[in-house]
PyMOL Python script that loads the backbone (N, CA, C, O; Angstrom):
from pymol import cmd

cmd.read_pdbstr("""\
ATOM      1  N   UNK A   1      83.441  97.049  87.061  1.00  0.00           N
ATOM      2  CA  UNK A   1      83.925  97.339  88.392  1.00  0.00           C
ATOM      3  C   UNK A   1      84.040  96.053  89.205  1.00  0.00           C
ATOM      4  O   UNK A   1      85.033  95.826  89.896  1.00  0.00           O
ATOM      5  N   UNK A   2      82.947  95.168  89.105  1.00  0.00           N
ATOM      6  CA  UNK A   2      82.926  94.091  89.655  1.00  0.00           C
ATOM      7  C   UNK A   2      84.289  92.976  89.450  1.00  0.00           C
ATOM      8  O   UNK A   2      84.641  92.095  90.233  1.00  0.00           O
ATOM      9  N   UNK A   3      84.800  93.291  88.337  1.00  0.00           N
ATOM     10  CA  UNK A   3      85.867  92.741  87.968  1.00  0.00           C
ATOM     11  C   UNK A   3      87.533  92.747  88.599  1.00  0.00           C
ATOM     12  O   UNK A   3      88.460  91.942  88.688  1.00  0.00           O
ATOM     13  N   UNK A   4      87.213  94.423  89.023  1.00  0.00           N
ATOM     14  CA  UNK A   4      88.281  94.990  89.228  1.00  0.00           C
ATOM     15  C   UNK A   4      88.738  95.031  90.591  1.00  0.00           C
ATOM     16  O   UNK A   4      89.881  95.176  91.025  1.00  0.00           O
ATOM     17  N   UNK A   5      87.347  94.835  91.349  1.00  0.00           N
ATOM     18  CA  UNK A   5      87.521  94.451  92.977  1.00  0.00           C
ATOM     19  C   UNK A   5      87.749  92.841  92.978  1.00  0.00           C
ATOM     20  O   UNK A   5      88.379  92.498  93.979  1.00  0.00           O
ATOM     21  N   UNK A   6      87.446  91.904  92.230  1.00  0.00           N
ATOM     22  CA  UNK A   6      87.236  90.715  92.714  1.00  0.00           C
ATOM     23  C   UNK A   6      88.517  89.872  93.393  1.00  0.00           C
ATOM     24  O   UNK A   6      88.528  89.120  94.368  1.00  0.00           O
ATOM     25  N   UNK A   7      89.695  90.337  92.407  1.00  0.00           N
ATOM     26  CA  UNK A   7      91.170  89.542  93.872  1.00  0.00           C
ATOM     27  C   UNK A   7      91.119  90.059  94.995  1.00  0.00           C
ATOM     28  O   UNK A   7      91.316  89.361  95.990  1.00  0.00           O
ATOM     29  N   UNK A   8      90.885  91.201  95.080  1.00  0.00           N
ATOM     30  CA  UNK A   8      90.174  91.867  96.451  1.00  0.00           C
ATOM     31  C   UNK A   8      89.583  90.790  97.199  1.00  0.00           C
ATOM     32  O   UNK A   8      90.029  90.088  98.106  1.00  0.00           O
ATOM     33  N   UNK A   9      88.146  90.834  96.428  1.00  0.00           N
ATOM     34  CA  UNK A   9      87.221  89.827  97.565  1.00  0.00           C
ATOM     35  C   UNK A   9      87.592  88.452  98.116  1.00  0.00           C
ATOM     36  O   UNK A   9      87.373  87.872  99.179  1.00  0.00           O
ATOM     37  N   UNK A  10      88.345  88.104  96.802  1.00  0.00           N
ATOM     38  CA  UNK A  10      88.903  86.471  96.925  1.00  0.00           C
ATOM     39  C   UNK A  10      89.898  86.334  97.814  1.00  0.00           C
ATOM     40  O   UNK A  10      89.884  85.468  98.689  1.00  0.00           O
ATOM     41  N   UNK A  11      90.728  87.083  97.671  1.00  0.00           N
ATOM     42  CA  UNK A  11      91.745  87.132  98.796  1.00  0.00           C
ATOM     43  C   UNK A  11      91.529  87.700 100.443  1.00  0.00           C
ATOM     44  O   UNK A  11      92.378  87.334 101.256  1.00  0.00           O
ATOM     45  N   UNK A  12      90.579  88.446 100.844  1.00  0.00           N
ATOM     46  CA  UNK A  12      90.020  88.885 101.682  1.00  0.00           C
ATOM     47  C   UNK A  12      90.482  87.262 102.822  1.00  0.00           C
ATOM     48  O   UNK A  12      91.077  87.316 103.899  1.00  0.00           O
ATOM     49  N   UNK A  13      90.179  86.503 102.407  1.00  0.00           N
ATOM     50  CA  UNK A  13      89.667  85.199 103.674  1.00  0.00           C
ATOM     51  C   UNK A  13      90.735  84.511 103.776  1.00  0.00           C
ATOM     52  O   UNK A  13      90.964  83.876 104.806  1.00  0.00           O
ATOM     53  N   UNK A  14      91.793  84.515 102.461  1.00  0.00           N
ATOM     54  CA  UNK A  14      92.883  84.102 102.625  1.00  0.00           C
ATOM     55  C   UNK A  14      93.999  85.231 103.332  1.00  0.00           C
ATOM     56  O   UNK A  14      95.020  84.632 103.672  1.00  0.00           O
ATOM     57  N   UNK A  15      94.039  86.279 103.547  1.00  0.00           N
ATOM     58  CA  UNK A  15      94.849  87.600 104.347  1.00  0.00           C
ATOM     59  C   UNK A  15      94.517  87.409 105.475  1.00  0.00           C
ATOM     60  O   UNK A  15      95.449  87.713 106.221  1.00  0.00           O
ATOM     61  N   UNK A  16      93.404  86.952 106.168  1.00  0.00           N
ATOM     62  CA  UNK A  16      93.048  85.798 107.543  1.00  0.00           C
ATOM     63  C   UNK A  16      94.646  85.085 108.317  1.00  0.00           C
ATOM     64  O   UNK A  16      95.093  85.263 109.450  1.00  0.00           O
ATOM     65  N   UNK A  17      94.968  84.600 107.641  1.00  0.00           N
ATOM     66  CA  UNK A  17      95.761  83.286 107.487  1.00  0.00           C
ATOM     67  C   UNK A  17      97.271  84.235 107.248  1.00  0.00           C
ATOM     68  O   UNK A  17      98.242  83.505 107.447  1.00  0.00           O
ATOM     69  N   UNK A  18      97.582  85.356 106.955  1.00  0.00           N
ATOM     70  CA  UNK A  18      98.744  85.740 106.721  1.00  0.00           C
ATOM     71  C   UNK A  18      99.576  85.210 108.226  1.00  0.00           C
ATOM     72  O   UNK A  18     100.801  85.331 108.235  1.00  0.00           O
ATOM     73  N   UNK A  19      98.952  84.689 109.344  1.00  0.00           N
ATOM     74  CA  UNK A  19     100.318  84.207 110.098  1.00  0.00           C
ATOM     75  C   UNK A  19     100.599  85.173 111.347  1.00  0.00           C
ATOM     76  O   UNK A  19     100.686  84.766 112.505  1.00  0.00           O
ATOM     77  N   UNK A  20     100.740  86.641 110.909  1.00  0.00           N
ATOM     78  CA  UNK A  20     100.753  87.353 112.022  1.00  0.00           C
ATOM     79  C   UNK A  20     100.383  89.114 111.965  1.00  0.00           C
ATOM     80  O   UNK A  20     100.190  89.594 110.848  1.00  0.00           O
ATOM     81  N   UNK A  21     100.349  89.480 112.457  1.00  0.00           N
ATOM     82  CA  UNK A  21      99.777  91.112 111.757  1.00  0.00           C
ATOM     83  C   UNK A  21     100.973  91.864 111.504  1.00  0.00           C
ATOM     84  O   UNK A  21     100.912  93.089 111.394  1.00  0.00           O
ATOM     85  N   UNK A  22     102.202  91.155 111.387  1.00  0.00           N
ATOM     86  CA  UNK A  22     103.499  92.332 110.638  1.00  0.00           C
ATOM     87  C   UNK A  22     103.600  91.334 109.085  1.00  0.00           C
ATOM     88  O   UNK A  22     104.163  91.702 108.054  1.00  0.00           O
ATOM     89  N   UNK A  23     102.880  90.007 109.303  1.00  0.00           N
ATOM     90  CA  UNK A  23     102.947  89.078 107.614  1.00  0.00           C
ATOM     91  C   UNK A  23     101.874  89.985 107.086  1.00  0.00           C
ATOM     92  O   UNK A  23     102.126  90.342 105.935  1.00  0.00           O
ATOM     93  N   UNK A  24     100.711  90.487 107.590  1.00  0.00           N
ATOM     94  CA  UNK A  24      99.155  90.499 107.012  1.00  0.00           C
ATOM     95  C   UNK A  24     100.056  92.278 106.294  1.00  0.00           C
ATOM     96  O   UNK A  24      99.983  92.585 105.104  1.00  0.00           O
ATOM     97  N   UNK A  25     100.710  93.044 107.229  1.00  0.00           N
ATOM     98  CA  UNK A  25     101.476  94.159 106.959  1.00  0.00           C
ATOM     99  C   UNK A  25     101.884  93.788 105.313  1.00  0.00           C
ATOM    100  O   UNK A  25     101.308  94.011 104.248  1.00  0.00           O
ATOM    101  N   UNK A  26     103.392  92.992 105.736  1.00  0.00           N
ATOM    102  CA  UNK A  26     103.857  93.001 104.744  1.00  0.00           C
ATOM    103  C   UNK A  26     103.202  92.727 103.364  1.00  0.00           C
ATOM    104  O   UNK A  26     103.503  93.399 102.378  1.00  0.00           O
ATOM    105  N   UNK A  27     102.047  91.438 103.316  1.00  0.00           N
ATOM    106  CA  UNK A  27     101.103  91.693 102.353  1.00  0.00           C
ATOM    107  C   UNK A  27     100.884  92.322 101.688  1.00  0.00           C
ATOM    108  O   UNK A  27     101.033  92.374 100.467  1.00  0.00           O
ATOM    109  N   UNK A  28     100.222  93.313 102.861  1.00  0.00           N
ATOM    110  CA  UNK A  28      99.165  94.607 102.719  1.00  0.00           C
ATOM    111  C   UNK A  28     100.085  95.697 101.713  1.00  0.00           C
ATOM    112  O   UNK A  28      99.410  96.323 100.895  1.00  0.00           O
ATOM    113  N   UNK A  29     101.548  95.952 101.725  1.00  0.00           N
ATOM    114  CA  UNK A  29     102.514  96.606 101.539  1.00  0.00           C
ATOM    115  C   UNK A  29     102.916  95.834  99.838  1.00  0.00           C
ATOM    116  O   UNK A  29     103.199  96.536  98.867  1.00  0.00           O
ATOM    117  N   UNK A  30     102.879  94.876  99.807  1.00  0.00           N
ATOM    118  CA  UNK A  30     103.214  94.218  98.505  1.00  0.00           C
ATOM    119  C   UNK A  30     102.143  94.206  97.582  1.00  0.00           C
ATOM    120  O   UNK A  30     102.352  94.302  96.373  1.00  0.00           O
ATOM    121  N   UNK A  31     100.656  94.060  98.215  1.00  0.00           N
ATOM    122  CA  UNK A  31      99.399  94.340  97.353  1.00  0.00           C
ATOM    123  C   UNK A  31      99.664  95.945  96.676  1.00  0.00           C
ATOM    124  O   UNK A  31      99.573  96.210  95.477  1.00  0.00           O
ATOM    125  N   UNK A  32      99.878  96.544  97.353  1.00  0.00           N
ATOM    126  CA  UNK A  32      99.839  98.088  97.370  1.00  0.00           C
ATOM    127  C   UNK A  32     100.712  98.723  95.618  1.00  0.00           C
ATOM    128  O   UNK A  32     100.326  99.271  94.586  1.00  0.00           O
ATOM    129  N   UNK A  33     102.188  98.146  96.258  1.00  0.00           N
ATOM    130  CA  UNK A  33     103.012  98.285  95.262  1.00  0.00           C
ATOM    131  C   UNK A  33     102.469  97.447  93.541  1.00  0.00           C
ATOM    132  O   UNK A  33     102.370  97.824  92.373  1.00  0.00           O
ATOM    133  N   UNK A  34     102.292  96.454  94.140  1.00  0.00           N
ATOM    134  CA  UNK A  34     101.721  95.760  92.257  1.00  0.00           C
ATOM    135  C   UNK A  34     100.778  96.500  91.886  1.00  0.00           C
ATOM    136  O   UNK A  34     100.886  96.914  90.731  1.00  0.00           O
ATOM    137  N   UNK A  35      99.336  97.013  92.805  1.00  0.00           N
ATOM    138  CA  UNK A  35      98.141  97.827  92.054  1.00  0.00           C
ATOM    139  C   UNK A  35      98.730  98.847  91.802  1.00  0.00           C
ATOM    140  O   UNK A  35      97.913  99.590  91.259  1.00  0.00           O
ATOM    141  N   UNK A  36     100.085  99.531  91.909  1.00  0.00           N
ATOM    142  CA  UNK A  36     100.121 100.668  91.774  1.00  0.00           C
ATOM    143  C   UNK A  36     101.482 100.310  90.562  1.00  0.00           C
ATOM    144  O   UNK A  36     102.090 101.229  90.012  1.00  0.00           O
ATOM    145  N   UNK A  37     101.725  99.142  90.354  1.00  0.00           N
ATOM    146  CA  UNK A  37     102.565  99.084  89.261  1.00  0.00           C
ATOM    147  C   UNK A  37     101.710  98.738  88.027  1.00  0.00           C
ATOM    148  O   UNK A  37     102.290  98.746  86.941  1.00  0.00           O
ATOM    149  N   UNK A  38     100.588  98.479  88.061  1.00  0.00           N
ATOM    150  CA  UNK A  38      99.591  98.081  87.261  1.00  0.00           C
ATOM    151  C   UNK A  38      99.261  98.887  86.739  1.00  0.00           C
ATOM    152  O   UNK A  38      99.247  98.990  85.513  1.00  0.00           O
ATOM    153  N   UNK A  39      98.714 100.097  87.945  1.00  0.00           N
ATOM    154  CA  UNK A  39      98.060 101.331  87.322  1.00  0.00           C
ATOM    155  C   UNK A  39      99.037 102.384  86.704  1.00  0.00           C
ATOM    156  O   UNK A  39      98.640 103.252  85.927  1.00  0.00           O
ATOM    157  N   UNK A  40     100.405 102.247  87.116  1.00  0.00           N
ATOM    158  CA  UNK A  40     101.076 103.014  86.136  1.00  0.00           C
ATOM    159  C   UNK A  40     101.823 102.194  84.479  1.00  0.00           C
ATOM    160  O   UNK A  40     102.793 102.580  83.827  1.00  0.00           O
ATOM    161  N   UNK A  41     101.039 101.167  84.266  1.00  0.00           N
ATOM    162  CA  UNK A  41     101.146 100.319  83.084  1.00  0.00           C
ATOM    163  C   UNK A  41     102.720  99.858  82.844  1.00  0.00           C
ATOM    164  O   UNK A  41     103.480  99.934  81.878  1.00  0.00           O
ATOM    165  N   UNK A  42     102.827  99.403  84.037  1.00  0.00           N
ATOM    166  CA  UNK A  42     103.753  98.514  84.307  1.00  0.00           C
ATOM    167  C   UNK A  42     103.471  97.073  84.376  1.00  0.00           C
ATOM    168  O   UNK A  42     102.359  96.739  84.784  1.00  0.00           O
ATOM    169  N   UNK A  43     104.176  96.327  84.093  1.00  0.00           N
ATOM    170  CA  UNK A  43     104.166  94.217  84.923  1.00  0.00           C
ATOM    171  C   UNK A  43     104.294  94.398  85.679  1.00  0.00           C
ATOM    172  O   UNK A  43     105.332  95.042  85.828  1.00  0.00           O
ATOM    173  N   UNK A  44     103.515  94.107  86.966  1.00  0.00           N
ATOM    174  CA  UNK A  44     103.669  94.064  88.262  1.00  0.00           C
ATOM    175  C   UNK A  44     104.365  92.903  88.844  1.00  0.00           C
ATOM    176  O   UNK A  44     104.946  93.039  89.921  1.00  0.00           O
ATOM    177  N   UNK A  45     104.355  91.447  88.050  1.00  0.00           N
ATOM    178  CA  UNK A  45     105.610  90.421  87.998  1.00  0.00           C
ATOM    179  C   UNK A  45     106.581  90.596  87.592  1.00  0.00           C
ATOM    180  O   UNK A  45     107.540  89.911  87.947  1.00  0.00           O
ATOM    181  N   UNK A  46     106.703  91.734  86.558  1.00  0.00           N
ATOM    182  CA  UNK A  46     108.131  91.877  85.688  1.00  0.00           C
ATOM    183  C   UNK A  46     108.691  93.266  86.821  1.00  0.00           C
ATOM    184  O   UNK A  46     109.830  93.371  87.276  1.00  0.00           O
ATOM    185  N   UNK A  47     107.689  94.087  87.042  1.00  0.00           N
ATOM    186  CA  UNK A  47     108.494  95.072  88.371  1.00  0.00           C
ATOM    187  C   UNK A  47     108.802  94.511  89.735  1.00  0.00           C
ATOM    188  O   UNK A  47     109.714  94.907  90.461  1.00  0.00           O
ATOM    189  N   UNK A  48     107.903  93.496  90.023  1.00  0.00           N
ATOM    190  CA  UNK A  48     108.756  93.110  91.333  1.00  0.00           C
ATOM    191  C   UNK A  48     109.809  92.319  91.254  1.00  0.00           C
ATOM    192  O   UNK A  48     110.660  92.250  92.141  1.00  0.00           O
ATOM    193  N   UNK A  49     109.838  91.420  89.784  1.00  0.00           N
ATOM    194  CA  UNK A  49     111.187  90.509  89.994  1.00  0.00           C
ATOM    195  C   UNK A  49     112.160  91.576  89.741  1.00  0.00           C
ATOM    196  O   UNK A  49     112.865  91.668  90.746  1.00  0.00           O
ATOM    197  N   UNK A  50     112.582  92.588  88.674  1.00  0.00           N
ATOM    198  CA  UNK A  50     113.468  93.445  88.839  1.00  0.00           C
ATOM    199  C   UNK A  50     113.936  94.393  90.338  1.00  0.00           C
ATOM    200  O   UNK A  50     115.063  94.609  90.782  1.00  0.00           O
ATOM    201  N   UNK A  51     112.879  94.729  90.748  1.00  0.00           N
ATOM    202  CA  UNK A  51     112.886  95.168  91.940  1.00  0.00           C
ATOM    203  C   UNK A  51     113.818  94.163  92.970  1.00  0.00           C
ATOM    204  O   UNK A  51     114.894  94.472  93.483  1.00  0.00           O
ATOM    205  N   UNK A  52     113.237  93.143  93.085  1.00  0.00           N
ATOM    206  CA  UNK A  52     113.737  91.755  93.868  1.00  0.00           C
ATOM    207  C   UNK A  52     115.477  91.887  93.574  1.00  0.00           C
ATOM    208  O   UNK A  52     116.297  91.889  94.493  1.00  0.00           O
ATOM    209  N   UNK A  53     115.795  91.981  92.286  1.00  0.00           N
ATOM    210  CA  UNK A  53     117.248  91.791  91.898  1.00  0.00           C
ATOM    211  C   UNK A  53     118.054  92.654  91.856  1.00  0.00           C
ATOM    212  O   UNK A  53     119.264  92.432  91.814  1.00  0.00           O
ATOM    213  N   UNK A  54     117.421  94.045  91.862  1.00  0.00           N
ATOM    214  CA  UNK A  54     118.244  95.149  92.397  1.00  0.00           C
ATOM    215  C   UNK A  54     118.373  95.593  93.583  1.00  0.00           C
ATOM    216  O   UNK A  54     119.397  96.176  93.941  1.00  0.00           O
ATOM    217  N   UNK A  55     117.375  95.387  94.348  1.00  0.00           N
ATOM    218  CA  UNK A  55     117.413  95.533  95.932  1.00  0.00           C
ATOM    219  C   UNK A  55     118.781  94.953  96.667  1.00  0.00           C
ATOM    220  O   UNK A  55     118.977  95.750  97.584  1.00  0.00           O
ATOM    221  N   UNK A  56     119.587  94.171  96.694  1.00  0.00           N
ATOM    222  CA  UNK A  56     120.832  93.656  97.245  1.00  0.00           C
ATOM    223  C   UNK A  56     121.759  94.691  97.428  1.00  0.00           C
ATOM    224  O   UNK A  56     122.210  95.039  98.519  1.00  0.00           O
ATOM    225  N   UNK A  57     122.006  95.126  96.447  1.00  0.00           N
ATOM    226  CA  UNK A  57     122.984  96.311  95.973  1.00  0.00           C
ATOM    227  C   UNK A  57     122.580  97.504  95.994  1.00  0.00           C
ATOM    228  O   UNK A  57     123.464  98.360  96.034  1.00  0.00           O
ATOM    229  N   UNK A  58     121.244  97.930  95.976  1.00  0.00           N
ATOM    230  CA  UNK A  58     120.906  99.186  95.713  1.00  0.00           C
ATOM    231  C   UNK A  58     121.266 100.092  97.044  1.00  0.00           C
ATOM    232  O   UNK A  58     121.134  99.858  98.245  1.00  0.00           O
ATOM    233  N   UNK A  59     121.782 101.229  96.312  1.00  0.00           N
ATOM    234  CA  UNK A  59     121.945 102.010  97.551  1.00  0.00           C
ATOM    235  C   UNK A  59     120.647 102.705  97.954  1.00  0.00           C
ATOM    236  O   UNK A  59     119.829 103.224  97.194  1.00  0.00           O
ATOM    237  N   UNK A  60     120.577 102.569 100.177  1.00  0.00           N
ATOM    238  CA  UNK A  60     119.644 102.793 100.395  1.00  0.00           C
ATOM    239  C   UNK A  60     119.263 104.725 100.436  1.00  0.00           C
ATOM    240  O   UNK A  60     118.380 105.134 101.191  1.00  0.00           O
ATOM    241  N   UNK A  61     120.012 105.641  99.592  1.00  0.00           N
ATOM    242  CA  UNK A  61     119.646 106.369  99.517  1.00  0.00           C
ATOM    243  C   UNK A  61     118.836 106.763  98.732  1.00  0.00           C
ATOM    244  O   UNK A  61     118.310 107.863  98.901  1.00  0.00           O
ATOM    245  N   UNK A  62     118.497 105.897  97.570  1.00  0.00           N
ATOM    246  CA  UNK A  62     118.096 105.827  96.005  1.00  0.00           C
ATOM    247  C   UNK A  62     116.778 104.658  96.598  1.00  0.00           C
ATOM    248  O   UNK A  62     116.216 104.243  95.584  1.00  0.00           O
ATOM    249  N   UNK A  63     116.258 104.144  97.627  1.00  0.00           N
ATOM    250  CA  UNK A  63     115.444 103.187  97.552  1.00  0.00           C
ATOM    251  C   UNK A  63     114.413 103.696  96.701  1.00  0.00           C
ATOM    252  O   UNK A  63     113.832 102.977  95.888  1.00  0.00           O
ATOM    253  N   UNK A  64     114.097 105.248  96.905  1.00  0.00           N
ATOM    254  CA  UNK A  64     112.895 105.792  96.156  1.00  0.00           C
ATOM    255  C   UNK A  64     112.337 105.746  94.530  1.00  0.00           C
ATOM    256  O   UNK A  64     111.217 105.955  94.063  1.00  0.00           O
ATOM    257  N   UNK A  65     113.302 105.472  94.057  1.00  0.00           N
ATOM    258  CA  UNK A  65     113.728 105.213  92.558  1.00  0.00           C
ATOM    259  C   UNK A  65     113.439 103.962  92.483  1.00  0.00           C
ATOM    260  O   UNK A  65     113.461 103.600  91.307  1.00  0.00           O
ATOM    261  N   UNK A  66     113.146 103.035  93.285  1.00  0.00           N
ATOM    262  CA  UNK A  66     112.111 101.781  93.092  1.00  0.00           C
ATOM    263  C   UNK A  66     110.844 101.378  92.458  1.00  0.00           C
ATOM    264  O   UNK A  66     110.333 100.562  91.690  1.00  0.00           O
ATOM    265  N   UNK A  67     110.629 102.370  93.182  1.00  0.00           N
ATOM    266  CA  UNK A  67     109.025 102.064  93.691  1.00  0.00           C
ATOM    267  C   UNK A  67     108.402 102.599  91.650  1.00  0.00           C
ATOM    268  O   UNK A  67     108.761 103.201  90.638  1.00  0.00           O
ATOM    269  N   UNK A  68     107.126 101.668  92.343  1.00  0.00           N
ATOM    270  CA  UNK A  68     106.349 101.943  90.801  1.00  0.00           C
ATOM    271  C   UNK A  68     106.101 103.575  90.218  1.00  0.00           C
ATOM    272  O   UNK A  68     106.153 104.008  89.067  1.00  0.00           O
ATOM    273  N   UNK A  69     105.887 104.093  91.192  1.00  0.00           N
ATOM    274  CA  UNK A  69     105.574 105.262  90.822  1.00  0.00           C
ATOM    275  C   UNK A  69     106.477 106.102  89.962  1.00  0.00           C
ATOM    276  O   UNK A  69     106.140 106.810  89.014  1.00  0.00           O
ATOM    277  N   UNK A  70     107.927 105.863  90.552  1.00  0.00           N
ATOM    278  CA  UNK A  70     108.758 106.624  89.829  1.00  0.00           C
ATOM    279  C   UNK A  70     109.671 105.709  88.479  1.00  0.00           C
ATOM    280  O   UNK A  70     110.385 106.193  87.601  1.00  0.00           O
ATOM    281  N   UNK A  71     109.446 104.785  88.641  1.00  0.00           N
ATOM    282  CA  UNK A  71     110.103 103.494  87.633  1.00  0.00           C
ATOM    283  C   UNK A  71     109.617 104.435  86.449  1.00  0.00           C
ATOM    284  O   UNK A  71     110.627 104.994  86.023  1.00  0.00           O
ATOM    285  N   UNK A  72     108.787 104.741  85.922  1.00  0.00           N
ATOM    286  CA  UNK A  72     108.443 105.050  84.185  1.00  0.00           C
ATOM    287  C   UNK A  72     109.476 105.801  84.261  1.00  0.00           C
ATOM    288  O   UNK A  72     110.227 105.605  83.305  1.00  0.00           O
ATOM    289  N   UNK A  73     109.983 106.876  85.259  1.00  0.00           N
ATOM    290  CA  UNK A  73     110.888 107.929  84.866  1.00  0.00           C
ATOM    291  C   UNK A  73     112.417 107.148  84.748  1.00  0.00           C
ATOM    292  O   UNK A  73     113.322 107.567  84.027  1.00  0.00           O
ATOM    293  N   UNK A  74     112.515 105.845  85.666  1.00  0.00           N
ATOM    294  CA  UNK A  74     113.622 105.807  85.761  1.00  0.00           C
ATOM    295  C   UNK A  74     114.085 103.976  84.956  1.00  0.00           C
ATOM    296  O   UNK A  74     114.811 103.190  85.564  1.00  0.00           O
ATOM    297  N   UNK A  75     113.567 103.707  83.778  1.00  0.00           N
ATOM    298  CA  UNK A  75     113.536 102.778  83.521  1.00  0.00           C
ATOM    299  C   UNK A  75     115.140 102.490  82.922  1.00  0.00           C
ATOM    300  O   UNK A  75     115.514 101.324  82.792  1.00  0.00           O
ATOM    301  N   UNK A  76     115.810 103.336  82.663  1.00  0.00           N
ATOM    302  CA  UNK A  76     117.719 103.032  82.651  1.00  0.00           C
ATOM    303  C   UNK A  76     118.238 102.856  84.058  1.00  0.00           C
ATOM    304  O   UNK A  76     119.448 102.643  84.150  1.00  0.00           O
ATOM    305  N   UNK A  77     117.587 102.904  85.079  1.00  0.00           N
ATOM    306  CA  UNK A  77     118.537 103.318  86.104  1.00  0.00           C
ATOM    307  C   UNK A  77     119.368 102.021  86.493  1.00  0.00           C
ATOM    308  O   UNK A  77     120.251 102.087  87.348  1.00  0.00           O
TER     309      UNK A  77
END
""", "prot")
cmd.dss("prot")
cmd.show_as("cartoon", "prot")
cmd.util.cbc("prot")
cmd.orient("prot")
């Protein structure tokens, strides 16, 4: 367990320093998405750079089809 909190703790003092409380947000919002691309046994580097490169174009009705959660279902899309 101790393991599994520890970027947690480490990063704690550096999220200080995010700059402003809509940066510490956005963070907070990008931490969120990788633990949760992790836990659905995804790359959380290999899902956000895809993510990153489809976002331009993607239509914003479909943003939902992003996110980690639903990616296993939608890994052709």
């Amino acid at each position: 367990m101790e393991n599994a909190i520890r970027p947690i703790a480490i990063g704690k003092k550096n999220w200080l320093f995010a700059g402003s409380e809509r940066a510490g947000k956005r963070a907070a919002v990008i931490q969120s998405q990788t633990g949760t691309a992790k836990l659905n046994g995804l790359d959380p580097a290999a899902w956000l750079k895809d993510t990153l490169e489809k976002l331009p174009t993607w239509p914003n009705s479909r943003l939902d089809e992003l996110l980690p959660l639903r990616r296993d279902q939608n890994k052709d899309a």
